[in-house]
FIKOL-196536 format. One record per residue: x, y, z of N, C-alpha, C in turn; residue in one letter. Coordinates in steps of 0.2 Angstrom, whole numbers, plus 2048, in hexadecimal, padded with zeros to 3 digits. Layout:
% residues N
XYZXYZXYZA;...
% end
This chain:
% residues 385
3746E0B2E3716DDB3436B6E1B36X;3686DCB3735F6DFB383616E5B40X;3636E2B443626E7B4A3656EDB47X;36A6ECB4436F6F3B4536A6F9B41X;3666F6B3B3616FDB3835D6FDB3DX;35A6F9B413536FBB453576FFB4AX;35E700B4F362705B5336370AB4FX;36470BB49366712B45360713B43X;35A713B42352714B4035271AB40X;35171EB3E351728B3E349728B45X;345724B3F33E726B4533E724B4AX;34371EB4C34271CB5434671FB56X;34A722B5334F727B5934A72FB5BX;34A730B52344736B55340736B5BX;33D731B5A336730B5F33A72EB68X;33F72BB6834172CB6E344733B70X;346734B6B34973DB6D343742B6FX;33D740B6B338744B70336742B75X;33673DB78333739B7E33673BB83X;33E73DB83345740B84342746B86X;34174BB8133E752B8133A752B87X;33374EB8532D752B89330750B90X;33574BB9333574BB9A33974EB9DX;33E752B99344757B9933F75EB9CX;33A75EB96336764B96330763B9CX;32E75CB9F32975CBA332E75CBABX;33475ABAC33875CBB033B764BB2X;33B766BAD33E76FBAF344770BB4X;34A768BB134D768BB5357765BAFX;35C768BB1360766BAE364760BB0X;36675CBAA367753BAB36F755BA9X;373750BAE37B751BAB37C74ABACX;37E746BA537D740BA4386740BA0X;389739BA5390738BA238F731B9BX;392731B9539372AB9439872AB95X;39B724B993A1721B9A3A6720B94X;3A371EB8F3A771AB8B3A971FB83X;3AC720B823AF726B7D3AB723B74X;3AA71CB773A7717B7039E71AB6FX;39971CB7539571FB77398728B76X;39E72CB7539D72FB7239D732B6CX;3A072BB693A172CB6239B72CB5DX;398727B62390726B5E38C72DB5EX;38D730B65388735B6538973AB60X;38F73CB5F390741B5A39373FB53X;392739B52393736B4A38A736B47X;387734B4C380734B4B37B73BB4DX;380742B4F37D746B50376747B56X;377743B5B371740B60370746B65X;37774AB65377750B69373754B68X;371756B5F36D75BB5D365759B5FX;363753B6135F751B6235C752B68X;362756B6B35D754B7335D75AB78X;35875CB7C359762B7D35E764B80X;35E76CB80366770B8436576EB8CX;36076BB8F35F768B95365762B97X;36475FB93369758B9437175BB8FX;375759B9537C75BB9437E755B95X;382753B9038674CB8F38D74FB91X;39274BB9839674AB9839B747B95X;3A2746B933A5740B903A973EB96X;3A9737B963AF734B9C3B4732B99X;3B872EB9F3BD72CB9F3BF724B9BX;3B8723B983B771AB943BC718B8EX;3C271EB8D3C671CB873CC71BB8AX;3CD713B893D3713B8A3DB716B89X;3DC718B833E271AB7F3E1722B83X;3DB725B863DB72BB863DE72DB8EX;3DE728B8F3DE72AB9A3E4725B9BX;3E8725B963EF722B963F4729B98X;3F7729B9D3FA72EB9E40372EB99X;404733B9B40B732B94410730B99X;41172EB9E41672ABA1416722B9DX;412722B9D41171BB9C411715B96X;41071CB8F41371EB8A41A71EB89X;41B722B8F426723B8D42871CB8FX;424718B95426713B9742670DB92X;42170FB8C423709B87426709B81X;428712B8042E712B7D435710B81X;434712B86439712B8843C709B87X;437705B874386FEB8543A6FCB7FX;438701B7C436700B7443D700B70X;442706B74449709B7344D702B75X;44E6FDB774516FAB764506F5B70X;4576F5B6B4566F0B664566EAB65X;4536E6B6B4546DFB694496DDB6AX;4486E5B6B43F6E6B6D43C6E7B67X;4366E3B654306E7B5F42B6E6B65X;42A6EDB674246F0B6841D6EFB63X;41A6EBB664126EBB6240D6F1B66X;4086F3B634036F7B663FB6F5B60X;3F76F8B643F06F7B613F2700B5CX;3EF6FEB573EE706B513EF70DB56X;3E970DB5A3E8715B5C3EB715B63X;3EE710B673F6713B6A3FB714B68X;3FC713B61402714B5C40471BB5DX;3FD71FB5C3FD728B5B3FD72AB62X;3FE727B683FC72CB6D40272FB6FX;403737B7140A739B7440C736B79X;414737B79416736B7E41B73EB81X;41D73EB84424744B86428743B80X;42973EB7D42D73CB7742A73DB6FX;42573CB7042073BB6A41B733B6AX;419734B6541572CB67419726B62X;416720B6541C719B6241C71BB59X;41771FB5741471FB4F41B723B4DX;41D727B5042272EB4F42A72BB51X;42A726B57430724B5843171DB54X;42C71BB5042C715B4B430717B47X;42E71EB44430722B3C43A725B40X;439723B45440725B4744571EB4AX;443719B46446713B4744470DB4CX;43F710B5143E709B5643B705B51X;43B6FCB534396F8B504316F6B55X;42C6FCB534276FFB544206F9B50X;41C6F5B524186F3B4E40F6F3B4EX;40B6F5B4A4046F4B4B4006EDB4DX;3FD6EAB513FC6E4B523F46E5B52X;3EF6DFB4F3E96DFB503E66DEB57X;3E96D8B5A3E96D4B5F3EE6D2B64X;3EF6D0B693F56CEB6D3F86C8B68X;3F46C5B663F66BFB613FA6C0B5DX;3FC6C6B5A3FB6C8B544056CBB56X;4066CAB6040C6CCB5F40D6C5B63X;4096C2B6440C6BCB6740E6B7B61X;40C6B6B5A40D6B5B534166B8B51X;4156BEB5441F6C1B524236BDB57X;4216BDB5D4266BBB614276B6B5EX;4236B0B5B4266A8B584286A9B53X;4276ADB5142B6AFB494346B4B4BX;4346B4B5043A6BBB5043F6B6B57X;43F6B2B5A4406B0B5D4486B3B60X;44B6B6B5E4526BBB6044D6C3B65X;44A6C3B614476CAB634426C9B69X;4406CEB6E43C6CEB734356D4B72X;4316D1B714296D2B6D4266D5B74X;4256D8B734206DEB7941A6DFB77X;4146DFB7A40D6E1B7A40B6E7B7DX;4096ECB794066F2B7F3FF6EEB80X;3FE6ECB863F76ECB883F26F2B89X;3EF6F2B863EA6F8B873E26F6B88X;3E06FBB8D3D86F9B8C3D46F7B94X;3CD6F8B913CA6F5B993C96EFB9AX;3C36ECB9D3C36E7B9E3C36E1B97X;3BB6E8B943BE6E3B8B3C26DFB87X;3C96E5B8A3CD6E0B853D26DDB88X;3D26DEB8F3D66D7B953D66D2B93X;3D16CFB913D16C7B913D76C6B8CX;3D76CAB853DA6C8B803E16C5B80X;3E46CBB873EB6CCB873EB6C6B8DX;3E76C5B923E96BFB963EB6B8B92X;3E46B6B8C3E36B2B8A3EC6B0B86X;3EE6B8B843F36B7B803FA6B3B84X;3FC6B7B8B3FF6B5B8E3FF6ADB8FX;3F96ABB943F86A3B943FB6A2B8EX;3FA6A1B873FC6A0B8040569EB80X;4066A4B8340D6A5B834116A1B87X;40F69FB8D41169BB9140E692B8FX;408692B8D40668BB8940C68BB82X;41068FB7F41568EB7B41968DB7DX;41B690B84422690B87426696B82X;42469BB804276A0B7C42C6A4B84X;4326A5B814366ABB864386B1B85X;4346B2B804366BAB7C4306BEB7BX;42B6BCB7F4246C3B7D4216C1B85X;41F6C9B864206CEB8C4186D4B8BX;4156D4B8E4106D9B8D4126DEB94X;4116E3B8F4106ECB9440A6ECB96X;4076EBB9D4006EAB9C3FC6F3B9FX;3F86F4B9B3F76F9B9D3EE6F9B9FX;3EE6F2BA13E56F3BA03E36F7BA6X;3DB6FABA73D86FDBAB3D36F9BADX;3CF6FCBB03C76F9BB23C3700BB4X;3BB6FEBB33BA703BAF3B4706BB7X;3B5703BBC3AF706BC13B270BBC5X;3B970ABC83BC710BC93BE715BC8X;3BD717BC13BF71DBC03B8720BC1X;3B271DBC03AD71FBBF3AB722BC8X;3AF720BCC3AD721BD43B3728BD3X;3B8727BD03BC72DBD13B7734BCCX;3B4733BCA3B073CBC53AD739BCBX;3A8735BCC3A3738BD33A5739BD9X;3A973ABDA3B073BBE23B0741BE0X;3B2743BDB3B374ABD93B0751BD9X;3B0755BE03AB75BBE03A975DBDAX;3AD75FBD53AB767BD13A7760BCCX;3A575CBCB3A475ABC439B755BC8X;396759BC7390756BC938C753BC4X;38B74BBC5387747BC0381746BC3X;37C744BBD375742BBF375739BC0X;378737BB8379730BB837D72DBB3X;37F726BB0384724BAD380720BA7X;382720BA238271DB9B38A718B9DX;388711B9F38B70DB9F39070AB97X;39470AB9839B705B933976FCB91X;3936FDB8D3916F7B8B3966EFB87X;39A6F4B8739F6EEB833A36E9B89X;3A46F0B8F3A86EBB963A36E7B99X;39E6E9B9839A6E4B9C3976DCB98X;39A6DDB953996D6B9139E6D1B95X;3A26D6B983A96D3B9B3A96D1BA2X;3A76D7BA53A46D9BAD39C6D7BB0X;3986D6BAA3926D7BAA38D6DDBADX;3886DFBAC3856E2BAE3846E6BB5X;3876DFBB83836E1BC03896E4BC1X;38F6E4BC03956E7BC03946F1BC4X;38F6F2BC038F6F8BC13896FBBC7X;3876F4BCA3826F5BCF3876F9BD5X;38B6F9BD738F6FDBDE390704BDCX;38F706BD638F70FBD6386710BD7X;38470DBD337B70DBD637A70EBDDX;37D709BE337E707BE938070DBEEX;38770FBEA38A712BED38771BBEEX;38771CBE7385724BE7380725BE3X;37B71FBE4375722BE1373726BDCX;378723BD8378726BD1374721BCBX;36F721BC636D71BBC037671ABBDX;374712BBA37A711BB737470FBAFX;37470FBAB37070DBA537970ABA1X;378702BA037B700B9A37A6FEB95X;37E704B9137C704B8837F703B84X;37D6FFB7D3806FFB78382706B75X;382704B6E387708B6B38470DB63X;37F70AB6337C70DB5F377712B5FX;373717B5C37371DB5D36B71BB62X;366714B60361715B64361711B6BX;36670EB6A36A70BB7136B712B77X;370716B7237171CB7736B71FB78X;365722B75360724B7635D723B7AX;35B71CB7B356719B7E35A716B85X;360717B88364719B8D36171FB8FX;365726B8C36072BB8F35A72BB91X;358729B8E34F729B8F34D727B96X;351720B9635171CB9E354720BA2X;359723BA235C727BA535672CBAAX;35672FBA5351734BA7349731BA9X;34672CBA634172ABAB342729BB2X;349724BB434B724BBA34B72ABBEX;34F72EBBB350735BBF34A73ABC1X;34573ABBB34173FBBC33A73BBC2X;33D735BC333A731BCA33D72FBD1X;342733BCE346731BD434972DBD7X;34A728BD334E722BD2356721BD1X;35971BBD135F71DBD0360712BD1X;35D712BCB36170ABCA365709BC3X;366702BC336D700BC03666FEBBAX;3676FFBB33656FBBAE3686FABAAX;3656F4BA436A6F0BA03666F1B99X;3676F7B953646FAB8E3676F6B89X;36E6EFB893716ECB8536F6E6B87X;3686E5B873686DCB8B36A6D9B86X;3696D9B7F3686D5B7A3716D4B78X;3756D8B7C37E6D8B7C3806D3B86X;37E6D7B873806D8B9037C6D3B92X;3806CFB9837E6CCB9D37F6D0BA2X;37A6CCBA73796D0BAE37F6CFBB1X;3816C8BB33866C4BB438E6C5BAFX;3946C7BB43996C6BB039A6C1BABX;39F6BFBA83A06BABA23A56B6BA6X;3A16B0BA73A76AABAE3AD6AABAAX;3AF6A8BA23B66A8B9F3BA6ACBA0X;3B66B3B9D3BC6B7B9E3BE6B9BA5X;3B76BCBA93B96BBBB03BE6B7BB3X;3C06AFBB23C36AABB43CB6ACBAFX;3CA6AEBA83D46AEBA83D66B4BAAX;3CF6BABAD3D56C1BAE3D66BFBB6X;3D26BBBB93D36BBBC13DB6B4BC2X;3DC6B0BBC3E26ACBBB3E86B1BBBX;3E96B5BB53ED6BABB33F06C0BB5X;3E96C3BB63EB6CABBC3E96CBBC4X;3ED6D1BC53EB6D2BCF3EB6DABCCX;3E66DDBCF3E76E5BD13EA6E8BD1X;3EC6EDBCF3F36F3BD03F06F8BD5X;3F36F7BDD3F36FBBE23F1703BDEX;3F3705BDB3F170BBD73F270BBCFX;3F0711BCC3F3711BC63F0719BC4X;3F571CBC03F4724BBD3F0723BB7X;3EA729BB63E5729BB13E7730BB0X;3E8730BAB3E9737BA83E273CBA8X;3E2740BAD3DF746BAF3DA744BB6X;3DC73EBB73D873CBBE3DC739BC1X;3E473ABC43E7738BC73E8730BC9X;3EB72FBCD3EB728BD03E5726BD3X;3E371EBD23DB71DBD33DD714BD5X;3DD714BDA3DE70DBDE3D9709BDBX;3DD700BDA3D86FCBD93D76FEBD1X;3DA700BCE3D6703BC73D9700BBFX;3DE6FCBC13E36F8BBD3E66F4BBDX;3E86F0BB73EB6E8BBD3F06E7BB8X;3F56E2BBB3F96E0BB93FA6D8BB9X;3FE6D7BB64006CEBB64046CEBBCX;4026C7BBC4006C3BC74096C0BC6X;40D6C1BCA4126BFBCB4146B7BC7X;40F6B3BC74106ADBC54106AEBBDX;40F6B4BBA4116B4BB44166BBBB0X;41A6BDBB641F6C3BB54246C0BAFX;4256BCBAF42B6BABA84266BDBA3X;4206BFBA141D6C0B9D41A6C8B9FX;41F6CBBA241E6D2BA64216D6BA2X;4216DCB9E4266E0B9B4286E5BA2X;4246E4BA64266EABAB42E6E6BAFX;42C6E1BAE4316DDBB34366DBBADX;4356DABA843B6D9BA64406DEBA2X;43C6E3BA24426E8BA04416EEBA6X;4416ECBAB4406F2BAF4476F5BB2X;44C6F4BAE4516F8BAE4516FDBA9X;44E6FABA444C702B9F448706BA2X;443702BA543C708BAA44070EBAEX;44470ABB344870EBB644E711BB5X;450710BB0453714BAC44F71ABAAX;44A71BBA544671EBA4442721BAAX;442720BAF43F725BB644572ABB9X;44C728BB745172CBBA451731BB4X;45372FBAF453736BAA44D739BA9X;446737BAA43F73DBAA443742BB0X;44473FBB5442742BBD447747BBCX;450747BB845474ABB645274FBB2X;44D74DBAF44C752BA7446758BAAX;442755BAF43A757BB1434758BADX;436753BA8432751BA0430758B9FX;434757B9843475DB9342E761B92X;42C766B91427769B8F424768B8AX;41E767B8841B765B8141376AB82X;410768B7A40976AB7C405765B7FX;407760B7F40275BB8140375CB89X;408760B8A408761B94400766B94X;401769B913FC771B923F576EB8FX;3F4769B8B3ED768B873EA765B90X;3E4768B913DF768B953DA760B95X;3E075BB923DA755B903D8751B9AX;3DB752B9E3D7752BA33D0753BA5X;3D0759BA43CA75CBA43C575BBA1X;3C675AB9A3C0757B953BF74FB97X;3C774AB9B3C3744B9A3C0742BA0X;3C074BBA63BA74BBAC3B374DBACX;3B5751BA73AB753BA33AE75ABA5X;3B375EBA83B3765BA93B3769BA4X;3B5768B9E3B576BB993B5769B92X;3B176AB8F3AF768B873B6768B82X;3B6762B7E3BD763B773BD769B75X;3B676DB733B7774B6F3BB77AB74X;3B877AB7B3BE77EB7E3C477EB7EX;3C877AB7D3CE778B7D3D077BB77X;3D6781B7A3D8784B743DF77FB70X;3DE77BB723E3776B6B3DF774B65X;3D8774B673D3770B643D2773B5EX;3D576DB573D2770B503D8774B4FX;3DD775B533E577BB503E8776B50X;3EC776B563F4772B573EF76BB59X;3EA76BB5A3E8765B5C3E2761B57X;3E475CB513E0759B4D3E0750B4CX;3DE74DB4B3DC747B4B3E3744B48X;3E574BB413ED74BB3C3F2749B40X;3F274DB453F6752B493F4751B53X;3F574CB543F274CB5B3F5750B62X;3F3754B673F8753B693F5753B71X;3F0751B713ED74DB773EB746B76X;3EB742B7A3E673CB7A3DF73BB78X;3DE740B793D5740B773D4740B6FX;3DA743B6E3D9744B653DA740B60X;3DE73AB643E1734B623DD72DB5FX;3D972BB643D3726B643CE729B5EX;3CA723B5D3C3725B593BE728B5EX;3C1724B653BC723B6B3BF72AB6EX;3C272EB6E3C4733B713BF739B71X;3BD73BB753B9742B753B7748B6FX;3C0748B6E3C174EB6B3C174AB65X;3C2745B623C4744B5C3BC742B5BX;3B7741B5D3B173FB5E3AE747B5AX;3B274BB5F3AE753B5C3B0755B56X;3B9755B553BA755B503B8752B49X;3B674BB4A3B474AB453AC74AB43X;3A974BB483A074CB4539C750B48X;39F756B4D39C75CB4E39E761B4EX;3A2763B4B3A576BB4839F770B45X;39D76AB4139676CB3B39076EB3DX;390769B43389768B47385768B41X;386762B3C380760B3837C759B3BX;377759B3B375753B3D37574DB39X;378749B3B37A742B3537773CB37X;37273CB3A36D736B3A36A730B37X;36E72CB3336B729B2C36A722B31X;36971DB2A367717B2936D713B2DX;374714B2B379711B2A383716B2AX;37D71BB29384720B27386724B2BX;
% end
């Protein structure tokens, strides 16, 4: 595809990285810029972007990966589903690996749960009509992006009249966590590298109330190396002016305006979860939704919420067992307070093989982002690769 070489172009990245430089250099001032979305940090360090830019500008990673800011409660709550046998548990790949207090579904798979990999919710709403005896479970995972899929599925499910498939929803939304790191004393931003994939969903203007609110730039960006580039860039023109607005670096993706479709089935399907726990930024109101009473037969929380509670009297009994994924510091990393190389799990007991945080798990993860293209710190800047 023609765009995609003209965003990896070595020169037009070069030449915005100097652009970057002289204003870094003509300001004499340090930039702390977060990208939200772990997809933006994968690019930066698969394409080596960070060796590009000067030790002025300090990239933050957030908290934009879903699978990473899943706390292990909520993990044991799907095994804990998974452990009755009349359950096939589906999950997306990279929830498969994430720990739980127990291990993760990939580990209690090899240990006999009827644990499944699914592409799409489709793909386990396809089982339920094929299994008809068994009750087919969905881990819903994800932000606004991939809300639509699992509403769409449900409507599905109920336009079949299917009575055996149930979704665990565990969607988020993606402006509140961003007010919880700016609520947060110890952790000072300049400005945001918006999540270009949610705003295709939310739209652009979505992210105008953190602009409003704390006077912070929002820049939303693609995903490729001069998308991220030329994000900074704006970044920094704003800032070294004094500015603090909302810009759209993916028009050619992103509308300003939410998407009326998807907007209209998640405001049908879901209602807000009065709070919800984010692994290393605590409970954060408003921040997660659930399915709206009118469609609880298709609830896994409500239909097996005797397992759930079940499973809260034996944690609360036990005081969940000690593991290394209690002590891994991925909190911290997914606040900006600390980098994946600090983390002394990072690269020993803790590997992409071998995970034993959340961050190591995803492609979109932090650490798995370091681990896998900047150990070397070679810069890997090509055409395509």
């Amino acid at each position: 595809m023609k765009y995609v070489d003209e965003y990896r172009d070595p020169e037009l990245i070069k030449a915005t990285a100097r652009e970057i430089t002289a204003l870094v250099e003509k300001s004499g001032r340090l930039f702390r810029i977060m990208e939200v979305c772990g997809g933006h940090t994968h690019s930066i360090y698969r394409f080596g972007l960070e060796q590009l830019l000067p030790p002025a500008i300090e990239l933050i990673h957030g908290p934009g990966c879903p699978v990473c800011i899943l706390p292990m409660e909520r993990v044991d709550e799907g095994m804990a589903i998974a452990a009755d046998k009349r359950v096939i548990l589906t999950a997306y790949g990279d929830m498969m690996r994430v720990p739980g207090h127990q291990g993760s579904a990939l580990q209690l798979k090899a240990r006999g749960l009827d644990i499944r990999m699914v592409y799409s919710p489709l793909d386990a709403l396809k089982l339920a009509q094929i299994n008809p005896e068994r009750e087919v479970v969905f881990f819903a995972i994800g932000f606004e992006t991939t809300a639509p899929a699992t509403a769409l599925t449900v409507l599905k499910a109920r336009e079949l009249g299917l009575t055996n498939f149930t979704a665990f929803v565990n969607h988020v939304t993606v402006i509140p966590p961003m007010r919880a790191v700016l609520d947060d004393p110890k952790l000072q931003l300049d400005g945001f590298i918006g999540p270009g994939h949610v705003a295709t969903v939310i739209g652009a203007s979505s992210y105008e109330e953190i602009v409003r609110d704390y006077k912070k730039p929002v820049i939303v960006s693609g995903f490729e190396p001069l998308d991220i580039m030329q994000s900074i860039l704006m970044l920094l023109r704003q800032l070294s002016a004094g500015e603090a607005r909302l810009e759209n670096q993916y028009s050619r993706v992103v509308p300003f305006a939410a998407n009326p479709v998807a907007s209209q089935v998640l405001a049908e399907v879901f209602e807000l979860r009065d709070s919800f726990e984010w692994r290393g930024l605590g409970s954060i109101a408003n921040s997660a939704v659930k399915l709206r009473e009118a469609f609880s037969q298709y609830d896994a929380e409500v239909r097996f919420a005797h397992l759930l509670a079940a499973y809260h009297r034996q944690f609360e009994l036990s005081s969940g067992p000690s593991t290394a994924a209690h002590e891994a510091p991925c909190g911290d990393v997914l606040k900006g307070l600390m980098k994946p190389k600090s983390c002394p799990f990072f690269g020993k007991e803790c590997s992409p093989e071998n995970p034993v945080g959340a961050l190591m798990v995803s492609s979109e993860g932090a650490c798995a982002a370091y681990y896998n293209y900047a150990r070397d710190k070679q810069t890997v800047i090509t055409n395509g690769n």
